[in-house]
C-alpha positions in Angstrom: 97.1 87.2 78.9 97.4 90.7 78.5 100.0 92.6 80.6 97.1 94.3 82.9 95.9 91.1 83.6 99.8 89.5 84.5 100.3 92.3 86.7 97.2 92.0 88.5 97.8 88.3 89.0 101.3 89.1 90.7 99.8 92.0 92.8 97.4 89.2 94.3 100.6 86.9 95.3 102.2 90.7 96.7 98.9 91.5 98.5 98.7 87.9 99.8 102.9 87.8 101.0 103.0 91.5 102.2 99.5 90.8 104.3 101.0 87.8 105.9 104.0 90.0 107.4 101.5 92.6 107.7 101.8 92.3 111.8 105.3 91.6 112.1 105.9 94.7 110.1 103.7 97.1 112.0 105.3 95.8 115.2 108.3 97.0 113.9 110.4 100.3 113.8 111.0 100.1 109.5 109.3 101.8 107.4 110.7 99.4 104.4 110.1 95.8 105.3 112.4 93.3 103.8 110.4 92.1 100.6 108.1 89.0 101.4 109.8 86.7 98.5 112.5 87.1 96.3 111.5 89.3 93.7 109.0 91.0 95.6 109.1 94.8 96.1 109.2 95.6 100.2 106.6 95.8 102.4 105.4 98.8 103.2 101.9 100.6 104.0 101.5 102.3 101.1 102.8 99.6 98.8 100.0 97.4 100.4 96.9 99.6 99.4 97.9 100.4 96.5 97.5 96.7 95.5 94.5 96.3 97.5 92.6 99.6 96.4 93.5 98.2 92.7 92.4 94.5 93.5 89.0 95.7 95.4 87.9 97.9 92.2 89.0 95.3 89.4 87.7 92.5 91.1 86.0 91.1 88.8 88.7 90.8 86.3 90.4 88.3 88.9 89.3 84.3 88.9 87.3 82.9 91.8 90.7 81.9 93.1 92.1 85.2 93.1 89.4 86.6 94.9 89.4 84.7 97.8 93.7 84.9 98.1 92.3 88.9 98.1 89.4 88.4 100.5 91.9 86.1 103.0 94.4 89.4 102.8 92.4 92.0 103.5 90.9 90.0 106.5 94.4 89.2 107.2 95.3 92.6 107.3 92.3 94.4 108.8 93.2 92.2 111.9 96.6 93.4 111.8 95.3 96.9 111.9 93.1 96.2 114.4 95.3 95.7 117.2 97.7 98.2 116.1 96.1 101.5 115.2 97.9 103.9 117.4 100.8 102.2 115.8 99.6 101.9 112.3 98.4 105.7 111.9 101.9 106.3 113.0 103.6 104.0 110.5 101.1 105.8 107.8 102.3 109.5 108.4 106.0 108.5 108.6 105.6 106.4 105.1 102.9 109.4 104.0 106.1 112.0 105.0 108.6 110.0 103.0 106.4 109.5 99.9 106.2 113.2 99.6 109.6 114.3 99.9 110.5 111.5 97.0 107.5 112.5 95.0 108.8 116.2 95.2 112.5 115.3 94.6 111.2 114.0 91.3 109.2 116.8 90.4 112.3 118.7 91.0 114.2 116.7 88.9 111.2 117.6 86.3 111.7 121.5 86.4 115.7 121.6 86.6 115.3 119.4 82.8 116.8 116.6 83.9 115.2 114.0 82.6 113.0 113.9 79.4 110.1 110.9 78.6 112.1 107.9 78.7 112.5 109.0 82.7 109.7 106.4 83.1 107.1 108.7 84.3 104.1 105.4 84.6 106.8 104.3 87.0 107.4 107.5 88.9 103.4 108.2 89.2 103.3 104.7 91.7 104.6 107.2 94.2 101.6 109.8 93.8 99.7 106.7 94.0 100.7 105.4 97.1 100.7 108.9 98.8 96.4 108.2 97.6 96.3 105.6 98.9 97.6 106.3 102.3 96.0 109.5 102.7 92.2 107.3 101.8 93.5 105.4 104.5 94.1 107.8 107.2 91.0 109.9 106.1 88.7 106.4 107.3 88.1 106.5 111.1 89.4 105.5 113.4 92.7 107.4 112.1 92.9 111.0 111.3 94.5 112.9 108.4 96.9 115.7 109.6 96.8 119.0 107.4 100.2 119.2 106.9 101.1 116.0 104.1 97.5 117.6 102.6 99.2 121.2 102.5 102.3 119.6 100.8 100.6 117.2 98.4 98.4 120.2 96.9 101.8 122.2 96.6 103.2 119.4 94.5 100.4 118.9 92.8 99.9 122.3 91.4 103.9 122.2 90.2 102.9 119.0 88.6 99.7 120.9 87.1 102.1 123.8 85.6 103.6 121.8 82.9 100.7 118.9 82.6 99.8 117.5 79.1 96.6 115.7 79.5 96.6 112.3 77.2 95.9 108.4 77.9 96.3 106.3 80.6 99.7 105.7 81.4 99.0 102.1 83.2 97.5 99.4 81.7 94.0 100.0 80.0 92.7 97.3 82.1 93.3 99.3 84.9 91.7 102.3 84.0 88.6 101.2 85.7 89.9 101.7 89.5 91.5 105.1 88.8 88.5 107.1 87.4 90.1 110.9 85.8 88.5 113.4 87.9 90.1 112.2 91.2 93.6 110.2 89.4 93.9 113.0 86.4 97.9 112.5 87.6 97.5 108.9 85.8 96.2 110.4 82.0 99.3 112.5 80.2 102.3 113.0 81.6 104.2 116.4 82.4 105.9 118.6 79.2 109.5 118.1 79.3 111.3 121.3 79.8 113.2 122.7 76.7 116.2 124.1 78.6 118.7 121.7 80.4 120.3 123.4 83.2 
């Protein structure tokens, strides 16, 4: 099995715990949701789309099997969102808030030199991911995208563009199909690392 496929098989069992909790969660006033089962990240918003945005374009590289656990989530979690959208927007922008001010601390980490390739950046990019994710979401009526997270997310993303060295895919290839260049050019290359540590 190759590792695109092993980690699409465990974001099914993610999708499937975190939309279960999905209710509970929104009802709540945490933005970070104990994780569903041990070894699970927490539940939040954006970690949910992610996965489903991913699952929902690569379906068909998931069994019969998988795709109904997806199908049951989703409807799981539409019906969460259903009865809670005043409350669910609300959860969004909070999460949407917080994802930018971490995606920016580690771009500013980036420009003072303080961290160099092996800083993981396929792991740090799940952040800018998320914060796509959410802001799809909240662009879909009946929610509404404020201006501000935009305003901040172009900011960022023209620091990120300053020092951007286009390349390959940094996920797995397999994967490549659900985050098409022009709209995730974040996900091919990385940034350059900066030649002078303060």
């Amino acid at each position: 099995m190759h590792n695109g496929d092993a980690r699409l098989a465990q974001d099914v069992a993610v999708l499937a715990a975190m939309a279960e909790q999905m209710a509970e969660y929104l009802d709540s006033d945490v933005l970070h949701w104990p994780a569903p089962r041990g070894g699970m990240p927490t539940l939040t918003l954006g970690g949910y789309l992610l996965r489903e945005h991913r699952l929902l374009a690569l379906r068909e590289q998931l069994t019969a099997e998988q795709q109904a656990q997806v199908d049951a989530a989703v409807a799981a979690f539409n019906q969460a969102l259903a009865d809670r959208v005043v409350r669910s927007e609300a959860k969004a922008h909070r999460e949407l808030e917080a994802r930018l001010r971490q995606w920016e601390e580690y771009l500013k980490d980036m420009d003072r030199g303080t961290f160099d390739r092996a800083s993981n950046y396929d792991t740090a990019v799940e952040t800018r991911a998320m914060i796509a994710a959410l802001m799809n979401r909240l662009s879909l009526p009946p929610y509404r995208l404020e201006a501000r997270p935009q305003q901040h997310l172009a900011t960022l993303d023209t620091r990120l563009q300053g020092r951007w060295q286009p390349g390959d895919f940094v996920w797995p290839a397999e994967w490549a199909a659900a985050y098409p260049r022009g709209n995730h050019w974040w996900l091919y290359g990385a940034p350059r690392v900066s030649e002078e540590r303060h």
